[in-house]
TORKOL-4160 file (C-alpha; in steps of 0.2 Angstrom, whole numbers, padded with zeros to 4 digits, m for minus):
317
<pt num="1" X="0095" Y="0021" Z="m0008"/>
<pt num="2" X="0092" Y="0041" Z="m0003"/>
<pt num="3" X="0085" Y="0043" Z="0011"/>
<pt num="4" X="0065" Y="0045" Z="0013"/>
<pt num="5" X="0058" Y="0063" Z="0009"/>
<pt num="6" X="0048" Y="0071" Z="0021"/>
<pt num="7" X="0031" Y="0075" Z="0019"/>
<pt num="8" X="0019" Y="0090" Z="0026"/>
<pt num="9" X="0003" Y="0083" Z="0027"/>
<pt num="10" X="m0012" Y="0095" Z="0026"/>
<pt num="11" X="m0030" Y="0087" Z="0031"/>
<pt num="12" X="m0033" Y="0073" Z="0042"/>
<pt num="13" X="m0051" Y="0069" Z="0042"/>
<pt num="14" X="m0055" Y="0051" Z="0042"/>
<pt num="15" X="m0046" Y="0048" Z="0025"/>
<pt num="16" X="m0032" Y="0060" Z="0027"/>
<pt num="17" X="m0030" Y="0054" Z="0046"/>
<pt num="18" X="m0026" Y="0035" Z="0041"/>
<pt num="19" X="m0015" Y="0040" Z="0025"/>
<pt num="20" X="m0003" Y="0051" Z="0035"/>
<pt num="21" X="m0001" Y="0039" Z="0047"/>
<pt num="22" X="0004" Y="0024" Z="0036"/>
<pt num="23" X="0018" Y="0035" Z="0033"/>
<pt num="24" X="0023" Y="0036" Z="0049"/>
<pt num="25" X="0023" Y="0017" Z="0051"/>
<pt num="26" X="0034" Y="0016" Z="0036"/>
<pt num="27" X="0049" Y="0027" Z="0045"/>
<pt num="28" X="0043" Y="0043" Z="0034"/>
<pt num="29" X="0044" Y="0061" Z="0042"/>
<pt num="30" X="0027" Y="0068" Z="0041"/>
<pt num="31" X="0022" Y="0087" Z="0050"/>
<pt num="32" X="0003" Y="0086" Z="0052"/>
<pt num="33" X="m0007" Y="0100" Z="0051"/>
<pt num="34" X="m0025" Y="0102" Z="0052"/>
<pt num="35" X="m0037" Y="0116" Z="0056"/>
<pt num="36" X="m0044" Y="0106" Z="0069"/>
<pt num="37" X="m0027" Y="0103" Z="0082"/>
<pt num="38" X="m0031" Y="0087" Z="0088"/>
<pt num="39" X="m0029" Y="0079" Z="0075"/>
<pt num="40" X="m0013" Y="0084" Z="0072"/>
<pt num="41" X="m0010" Y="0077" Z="0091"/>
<pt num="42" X="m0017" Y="0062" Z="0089"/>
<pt num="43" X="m0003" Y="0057" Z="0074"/>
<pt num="44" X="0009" Y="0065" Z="0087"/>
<pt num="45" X="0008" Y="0050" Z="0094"/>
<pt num="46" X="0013" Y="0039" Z="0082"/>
<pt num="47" X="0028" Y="0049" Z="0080"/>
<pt num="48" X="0022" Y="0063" Z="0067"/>
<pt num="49" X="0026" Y="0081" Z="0069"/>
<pt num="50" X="0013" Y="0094" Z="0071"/>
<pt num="51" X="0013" Y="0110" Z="0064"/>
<pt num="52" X="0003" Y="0127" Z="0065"/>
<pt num="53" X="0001" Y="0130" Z="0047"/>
<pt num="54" X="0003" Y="0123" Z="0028"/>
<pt num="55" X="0016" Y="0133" Z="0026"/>
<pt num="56" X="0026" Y="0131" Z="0040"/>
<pt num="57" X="0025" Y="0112" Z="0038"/>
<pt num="58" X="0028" Y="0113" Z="0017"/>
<pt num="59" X="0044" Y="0124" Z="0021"/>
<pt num="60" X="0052" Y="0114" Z="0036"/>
<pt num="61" X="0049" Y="0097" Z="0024"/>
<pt num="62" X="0050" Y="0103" Z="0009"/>
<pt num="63" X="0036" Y="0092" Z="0002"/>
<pt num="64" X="0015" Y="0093" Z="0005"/>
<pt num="65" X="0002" Y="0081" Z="0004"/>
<pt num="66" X="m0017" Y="0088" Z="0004"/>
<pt num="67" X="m0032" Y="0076" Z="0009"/>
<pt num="68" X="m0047" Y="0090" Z="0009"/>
<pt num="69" X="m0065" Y="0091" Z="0007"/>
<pt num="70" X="m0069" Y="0103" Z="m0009"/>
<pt num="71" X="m0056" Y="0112" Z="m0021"/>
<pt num="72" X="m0063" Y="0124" Z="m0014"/>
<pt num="73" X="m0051" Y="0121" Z="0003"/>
<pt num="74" X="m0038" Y="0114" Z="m0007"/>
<pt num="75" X="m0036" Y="0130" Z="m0017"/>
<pt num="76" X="m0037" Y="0140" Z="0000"/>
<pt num="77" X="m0023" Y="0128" Z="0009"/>
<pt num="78" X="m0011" Y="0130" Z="m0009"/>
<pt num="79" X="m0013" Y="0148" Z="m0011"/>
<pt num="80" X="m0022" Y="0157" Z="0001"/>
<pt num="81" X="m0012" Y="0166" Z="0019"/>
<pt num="82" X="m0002" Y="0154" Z="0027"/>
<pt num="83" X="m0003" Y="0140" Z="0011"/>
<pt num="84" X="0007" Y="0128" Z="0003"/>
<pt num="85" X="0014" Y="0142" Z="m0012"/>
<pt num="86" X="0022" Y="0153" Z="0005"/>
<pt num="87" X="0032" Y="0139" Z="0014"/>
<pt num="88" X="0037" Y="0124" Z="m0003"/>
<pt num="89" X="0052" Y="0128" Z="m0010"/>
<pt num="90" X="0055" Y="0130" Z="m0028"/>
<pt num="91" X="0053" Y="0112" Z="m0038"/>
<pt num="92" X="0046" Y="0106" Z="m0022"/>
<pt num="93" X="0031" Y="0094" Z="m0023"/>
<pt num="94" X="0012" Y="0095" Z="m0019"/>
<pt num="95" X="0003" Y="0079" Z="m0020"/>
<pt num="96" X="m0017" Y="0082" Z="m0021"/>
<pt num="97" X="m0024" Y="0066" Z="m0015"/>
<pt num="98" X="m0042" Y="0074" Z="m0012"/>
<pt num="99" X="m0058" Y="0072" Z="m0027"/>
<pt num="100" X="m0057" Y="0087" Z="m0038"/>
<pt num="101" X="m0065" Y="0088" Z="m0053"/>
<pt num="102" X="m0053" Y="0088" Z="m0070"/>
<pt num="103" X="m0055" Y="0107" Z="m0072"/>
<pt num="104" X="m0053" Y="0110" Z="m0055"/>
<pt num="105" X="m0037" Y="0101" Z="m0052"/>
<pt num="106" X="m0027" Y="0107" Z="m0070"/>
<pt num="107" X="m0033" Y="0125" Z="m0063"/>
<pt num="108" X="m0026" Y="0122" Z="m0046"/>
<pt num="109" X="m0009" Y="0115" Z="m0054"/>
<pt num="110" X="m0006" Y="0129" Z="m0064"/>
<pt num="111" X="m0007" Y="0141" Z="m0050"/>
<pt num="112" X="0007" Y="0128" Z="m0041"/>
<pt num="113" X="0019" Y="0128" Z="m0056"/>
<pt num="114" X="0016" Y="0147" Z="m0059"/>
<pt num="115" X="0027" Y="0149" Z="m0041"/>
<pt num="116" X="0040" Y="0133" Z="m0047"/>
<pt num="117" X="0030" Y="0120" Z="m0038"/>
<pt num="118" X="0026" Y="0105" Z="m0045"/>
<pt num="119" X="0009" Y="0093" Z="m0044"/>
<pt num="120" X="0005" Y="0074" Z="m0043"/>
<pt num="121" X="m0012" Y="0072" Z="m0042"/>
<pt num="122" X="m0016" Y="0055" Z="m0032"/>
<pt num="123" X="m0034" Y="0053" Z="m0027"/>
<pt num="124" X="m0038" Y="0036" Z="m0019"/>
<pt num="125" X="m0052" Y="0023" Z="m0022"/>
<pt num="126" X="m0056" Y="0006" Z="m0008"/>
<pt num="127" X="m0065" Y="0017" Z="0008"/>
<pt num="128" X="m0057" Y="0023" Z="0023"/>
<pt num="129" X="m0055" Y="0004" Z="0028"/>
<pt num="130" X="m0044" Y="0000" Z="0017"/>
<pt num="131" X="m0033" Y="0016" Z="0020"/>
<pt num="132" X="m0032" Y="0010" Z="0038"/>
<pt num="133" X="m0021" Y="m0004" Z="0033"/>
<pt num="134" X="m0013" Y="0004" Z="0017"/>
<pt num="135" X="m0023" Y="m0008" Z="0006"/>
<pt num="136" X="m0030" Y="0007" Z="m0002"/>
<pt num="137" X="m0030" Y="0011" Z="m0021"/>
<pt num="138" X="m0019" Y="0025" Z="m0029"/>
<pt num="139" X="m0027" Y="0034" Z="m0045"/>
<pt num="140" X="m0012" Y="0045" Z="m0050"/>
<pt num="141" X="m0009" Y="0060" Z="m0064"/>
<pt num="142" X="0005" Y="0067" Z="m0066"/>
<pt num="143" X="0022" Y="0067" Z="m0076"/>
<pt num="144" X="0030" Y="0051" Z="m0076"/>
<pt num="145" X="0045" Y="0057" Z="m0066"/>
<pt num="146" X="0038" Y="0066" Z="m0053"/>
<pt num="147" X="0026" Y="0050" Z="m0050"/>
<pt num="148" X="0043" Y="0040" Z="m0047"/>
<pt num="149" X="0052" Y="0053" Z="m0036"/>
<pt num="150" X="0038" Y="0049" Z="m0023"/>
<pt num="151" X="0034" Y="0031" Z="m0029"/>
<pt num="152" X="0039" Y="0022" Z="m0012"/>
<pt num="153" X="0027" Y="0038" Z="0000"/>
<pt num="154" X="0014" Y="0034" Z="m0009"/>
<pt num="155" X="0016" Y="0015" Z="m0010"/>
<pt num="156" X="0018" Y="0018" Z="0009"/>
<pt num="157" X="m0001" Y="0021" Z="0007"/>
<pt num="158" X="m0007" Y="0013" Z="m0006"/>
<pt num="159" X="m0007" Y="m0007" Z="m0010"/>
<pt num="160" X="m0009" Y="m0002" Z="m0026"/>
<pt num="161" X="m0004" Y="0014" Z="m0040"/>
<pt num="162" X="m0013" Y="0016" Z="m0056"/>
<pt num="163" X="m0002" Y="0030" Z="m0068"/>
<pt num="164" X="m0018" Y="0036" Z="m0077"/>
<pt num="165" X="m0008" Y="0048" Z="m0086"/>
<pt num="166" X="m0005" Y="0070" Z="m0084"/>
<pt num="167" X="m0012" Y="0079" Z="m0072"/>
<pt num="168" X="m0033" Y="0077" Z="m0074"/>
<pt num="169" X="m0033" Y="0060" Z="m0080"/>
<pt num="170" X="m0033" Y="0054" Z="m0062"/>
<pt num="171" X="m0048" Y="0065" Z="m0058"/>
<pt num="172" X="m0057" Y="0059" Z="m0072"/>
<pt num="173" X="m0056" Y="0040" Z="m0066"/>
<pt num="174" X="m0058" Y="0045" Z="m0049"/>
<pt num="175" X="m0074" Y="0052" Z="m0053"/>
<pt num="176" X="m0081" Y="0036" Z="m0063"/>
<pt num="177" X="m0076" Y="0025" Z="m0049"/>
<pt num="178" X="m0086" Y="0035" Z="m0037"/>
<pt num="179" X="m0100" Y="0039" Z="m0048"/>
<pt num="180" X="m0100" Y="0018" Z="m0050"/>
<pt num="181" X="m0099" Y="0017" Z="m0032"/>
<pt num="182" X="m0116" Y="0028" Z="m0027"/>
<pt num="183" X="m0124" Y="0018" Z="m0043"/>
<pt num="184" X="m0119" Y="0001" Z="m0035"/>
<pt num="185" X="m0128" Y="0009" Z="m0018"/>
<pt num="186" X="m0143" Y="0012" Z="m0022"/>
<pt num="187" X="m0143" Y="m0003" Z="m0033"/>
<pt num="188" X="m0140" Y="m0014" Z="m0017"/>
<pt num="189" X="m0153" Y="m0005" Z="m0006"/>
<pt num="190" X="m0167" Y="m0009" Z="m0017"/>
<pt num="191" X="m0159" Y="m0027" Z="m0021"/>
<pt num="192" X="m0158" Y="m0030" Z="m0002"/>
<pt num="193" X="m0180" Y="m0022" Z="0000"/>
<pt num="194" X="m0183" Y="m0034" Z="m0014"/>
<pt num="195" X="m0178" Y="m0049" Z="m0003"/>
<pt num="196" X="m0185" Y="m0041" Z="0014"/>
<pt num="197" X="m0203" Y="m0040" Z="0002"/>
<pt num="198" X="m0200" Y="m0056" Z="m0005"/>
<pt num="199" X="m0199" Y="m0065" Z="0013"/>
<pt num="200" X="m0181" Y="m0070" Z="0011"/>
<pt num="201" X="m0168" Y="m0070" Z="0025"/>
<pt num="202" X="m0159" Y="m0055" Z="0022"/>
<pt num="203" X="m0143" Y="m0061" Z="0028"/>
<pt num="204" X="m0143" Y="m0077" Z="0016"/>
<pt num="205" X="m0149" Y="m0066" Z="0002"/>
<pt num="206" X="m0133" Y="m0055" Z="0006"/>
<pt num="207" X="m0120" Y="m0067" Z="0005"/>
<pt num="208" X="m0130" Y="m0076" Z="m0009"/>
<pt num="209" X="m0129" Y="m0061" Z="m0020"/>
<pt num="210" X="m0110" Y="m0060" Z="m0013"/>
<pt num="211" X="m0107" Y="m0076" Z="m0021"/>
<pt num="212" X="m0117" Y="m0069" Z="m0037"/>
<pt num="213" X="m0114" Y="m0062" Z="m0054"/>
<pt num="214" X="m0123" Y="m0048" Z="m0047"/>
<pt num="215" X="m0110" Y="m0042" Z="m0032"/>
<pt num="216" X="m0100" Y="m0028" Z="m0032"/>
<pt num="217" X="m0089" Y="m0020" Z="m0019"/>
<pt num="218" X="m0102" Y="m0009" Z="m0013"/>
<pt num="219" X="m0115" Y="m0024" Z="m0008"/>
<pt num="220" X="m0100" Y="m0032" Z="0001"/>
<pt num="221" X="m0095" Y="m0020" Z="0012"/>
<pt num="222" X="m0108" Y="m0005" Z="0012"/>
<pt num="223" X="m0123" Y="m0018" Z="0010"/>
<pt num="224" X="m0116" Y="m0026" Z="0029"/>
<pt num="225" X="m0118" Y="m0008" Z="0036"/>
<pt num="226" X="m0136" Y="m0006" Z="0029"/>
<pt num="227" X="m0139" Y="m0021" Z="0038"/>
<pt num="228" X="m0131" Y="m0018" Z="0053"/>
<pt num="229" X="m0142" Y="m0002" Z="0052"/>
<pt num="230" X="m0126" Y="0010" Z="0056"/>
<pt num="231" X="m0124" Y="0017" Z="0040"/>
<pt num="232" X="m0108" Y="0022" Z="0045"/>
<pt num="233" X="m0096" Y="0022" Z="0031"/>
<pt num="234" X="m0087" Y="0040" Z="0035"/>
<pt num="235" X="m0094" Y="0047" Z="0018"/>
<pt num="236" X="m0108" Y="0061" Z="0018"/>
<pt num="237" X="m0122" Y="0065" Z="0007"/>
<pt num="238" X="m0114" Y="0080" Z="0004"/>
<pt num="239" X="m0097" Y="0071" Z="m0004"/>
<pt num="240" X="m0109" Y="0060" Z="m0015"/>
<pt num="241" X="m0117" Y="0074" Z="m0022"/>
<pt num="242" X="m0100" Y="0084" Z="m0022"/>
<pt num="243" X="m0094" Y="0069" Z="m0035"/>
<pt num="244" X="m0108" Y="0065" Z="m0043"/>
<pt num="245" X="m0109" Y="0084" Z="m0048"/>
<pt num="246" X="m0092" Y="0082" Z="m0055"/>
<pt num="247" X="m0099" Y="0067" Z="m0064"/>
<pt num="248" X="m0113" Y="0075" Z="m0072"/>
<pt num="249" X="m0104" Y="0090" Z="m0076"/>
<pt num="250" X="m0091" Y="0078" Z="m0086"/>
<pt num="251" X="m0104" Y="0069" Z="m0096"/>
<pt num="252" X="m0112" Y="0086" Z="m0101"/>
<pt num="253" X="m0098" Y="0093" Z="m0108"/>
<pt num="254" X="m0091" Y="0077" Z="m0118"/>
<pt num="255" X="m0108" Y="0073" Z="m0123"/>
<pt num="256" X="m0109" Y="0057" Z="m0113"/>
<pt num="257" X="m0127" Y="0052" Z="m0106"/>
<pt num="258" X="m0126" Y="0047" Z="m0088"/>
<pt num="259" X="m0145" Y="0042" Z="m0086"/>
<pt num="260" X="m0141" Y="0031" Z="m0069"/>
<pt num="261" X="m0131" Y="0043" Z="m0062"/>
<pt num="262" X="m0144" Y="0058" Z="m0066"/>
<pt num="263" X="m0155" Y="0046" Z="m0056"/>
<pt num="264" X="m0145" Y="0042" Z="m0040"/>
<pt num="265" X="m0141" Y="0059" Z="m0040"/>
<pt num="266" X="m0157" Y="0064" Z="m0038"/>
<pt num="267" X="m0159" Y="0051" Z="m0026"/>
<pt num="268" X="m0145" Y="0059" Z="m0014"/>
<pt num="269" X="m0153" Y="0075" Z="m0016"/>
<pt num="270" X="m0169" Y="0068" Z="m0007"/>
<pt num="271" X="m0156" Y="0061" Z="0006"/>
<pt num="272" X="m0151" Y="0077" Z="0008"/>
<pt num="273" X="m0167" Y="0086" Z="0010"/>
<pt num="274" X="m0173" Y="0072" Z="0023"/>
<pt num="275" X="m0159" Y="0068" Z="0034"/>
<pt num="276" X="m0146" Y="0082" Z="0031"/>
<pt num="277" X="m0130" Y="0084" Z="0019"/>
<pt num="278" X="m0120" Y="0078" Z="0037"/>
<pt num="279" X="m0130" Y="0062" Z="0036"/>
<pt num="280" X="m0121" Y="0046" Z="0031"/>
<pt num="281" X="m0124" Y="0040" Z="0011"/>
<pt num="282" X="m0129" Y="0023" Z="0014"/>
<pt num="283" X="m0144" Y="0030" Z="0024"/>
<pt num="284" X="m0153" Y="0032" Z="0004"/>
<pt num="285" X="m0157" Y="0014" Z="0010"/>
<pt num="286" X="m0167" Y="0023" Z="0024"/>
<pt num="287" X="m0175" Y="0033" Z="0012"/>
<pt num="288" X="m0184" Y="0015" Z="0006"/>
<pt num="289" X="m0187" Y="0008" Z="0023"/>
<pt num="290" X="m0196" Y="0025" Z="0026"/>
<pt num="291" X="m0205" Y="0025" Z="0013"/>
<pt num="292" X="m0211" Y="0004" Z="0013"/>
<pt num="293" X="m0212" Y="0004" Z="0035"/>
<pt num="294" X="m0197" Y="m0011" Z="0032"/>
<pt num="295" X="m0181" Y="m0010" Z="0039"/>
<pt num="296" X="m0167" Y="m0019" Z="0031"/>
<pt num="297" X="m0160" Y="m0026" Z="0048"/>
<pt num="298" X="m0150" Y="m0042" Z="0051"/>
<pt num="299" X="m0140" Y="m0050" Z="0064"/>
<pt num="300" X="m0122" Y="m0054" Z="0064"/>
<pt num="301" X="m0116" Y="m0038" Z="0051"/>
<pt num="302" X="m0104" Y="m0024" Z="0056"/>
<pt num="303" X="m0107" Y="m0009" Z="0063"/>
<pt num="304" X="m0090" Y="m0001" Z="0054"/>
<pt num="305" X="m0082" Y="m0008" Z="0035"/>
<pt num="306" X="m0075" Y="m0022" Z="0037"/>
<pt num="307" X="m0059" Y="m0028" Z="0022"/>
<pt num="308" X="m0066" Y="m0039" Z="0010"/>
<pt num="309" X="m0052" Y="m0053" Z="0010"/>
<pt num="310" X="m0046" Y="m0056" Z="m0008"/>
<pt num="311" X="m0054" Y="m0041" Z="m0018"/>
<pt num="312" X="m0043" Y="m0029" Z="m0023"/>
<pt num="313" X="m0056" Y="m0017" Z="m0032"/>
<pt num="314" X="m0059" Y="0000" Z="m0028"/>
<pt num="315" X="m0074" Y="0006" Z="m0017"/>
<pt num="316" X="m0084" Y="0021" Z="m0014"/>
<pt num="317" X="m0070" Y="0032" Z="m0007"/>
């Protein structure tokens, strides 16, 4: 078997911080850069590299991995001083594993291939929990043989790899799983005031809906933080929106109503305007106990997401 390419790995928030370093467990080569240097450190110490720029890390392993907040900073890390197009070489690989819109990602993969570099787009689904363990999901869109040359990296990440066809077709199912997820949320947090209102014991009406027709992922692993009263799932209101603007956007051009997601969206934009775009996304739950004088507390529930043991579908992330 050849020997396991080596990966420059550009953005290592939560999400980008835990992906990188299954691939250091898995014997892979990864330089870490990040505008913020400490977190390069930290994966120092698991034995990856750091570096002082995209390019510098894309030249010296000759393949990149972005995790990044917007396409906005995607686009700056591939092409603007000091990027991705300066330091790959030519037929060397970018894989785009943060949310972009369809548009947004075919653009950004032209640019790429313009200077000989190719694209595999690989968002990922399951919450930052999941990526801790490399239980997370893989939503991929690119050519067939570029998705095999880096098969075993991303598998390294991933417990599981969906080919969802060329590049925009990963961002399209990214978005509905997402748009699902925010849905789901709001969906649990007035489930979970209905059962505080209707003198229930919210942690037996958890586990009873858990055991429901009407669970989903989000009630099992979001819903535990709302009752823990954390809220702290590492997702903003500002990504919510960022996705459920992608969402929308989609629905208008194709001609698809999205009347739930319309609604939640404009429930996150109340969110927003009361606890800040900072503020964690399961805190629209807040935006209930505020407005009733009920708080949706109960003992015995996680502060952070715990794994689900058995469920294997994609989450909010």
């Amino acid at each position: 078997m050849n020997a396991k390419p080596a990966y420059a790995f550009i953005g290592l928030g939560h999400l980008g911080a835990n992906l990188a370093a299954c691939l250091v467990r898995q014997g892979f080569t990864v330089y870490a850069v990040d505008r913020d240097p400490a977190r390069a450190e930290k994966l120092v110490g698991l034995g990856a590299i750091a570096m002082a720029s995209p390019a510098e890390a894309a030249h010296t392993a000759g393949n990149a991995i972005t995790c990044l907040p917007s396409p906005a900073v995607s686009e700056a890390v591939l092409a603007g001083p000091d990027g991705l197009i300066e330091g790959l070489p030519e037929c060397g690989t970018w894989i785009e594993m943060s949310t972009n819109g369809r548009d947004e990602i075919v653009r950004l993969a032209g640019i790429a291939s313009e200077h000989g570099i190719r694209t595999l787009e690989c968002p990922v689904t399951g919450g930052v929990h999941l990526a801790a363990e490399g239980k997370i999901t893989a939503l991929v869109g690119a050519e067939a043989a570029d998705l095999e040359a880096h098969r075993r990296a991303i598998e390294a990440m991933c417990a599981r790899v969906f080919h969802m066809g060329p590049i925009g077709s990963a961002a399209v199912i990214k978005v509905i799983t997402n748009m699902l997820a925010f849905i789901h949320l709001q969906a649990t947090s007035e489930a979970l005031m209905l059962a505080k209102k209707g003198g229930l014991d919210l942690a037996q009406a958890f586990h009873a809906i858990a055991a429901s027709s009407g669970t989903s992922f989000v009630h099992e692993t979001e819903g535990q933080l709302i009752l823990n009263g954390s809220y702290d799932i590492d997702f903003t209101m500002d990504l919510a929106l960022k996705d459920l603007g992608f969402a929308l956007a989609m629905g208008r051009e194709w001609g698809s109503p999205l009347r739930l997601a319309e609604l939640v969206n404009a429930t996150f934009e109340k969110g927003k305007a009361v606890y800040g775009g900072g503020a964690q996304s399961p805190m629209i739950a807040q935006l209930l106990e505020d407005e009733t004088g009920v708080d949706l507390r109960a003992p015995g529930f996680p502060a952070k997401l715990q794994p689900v043991a058995g469920n294997g579908r994609g989450g909010s992330l």
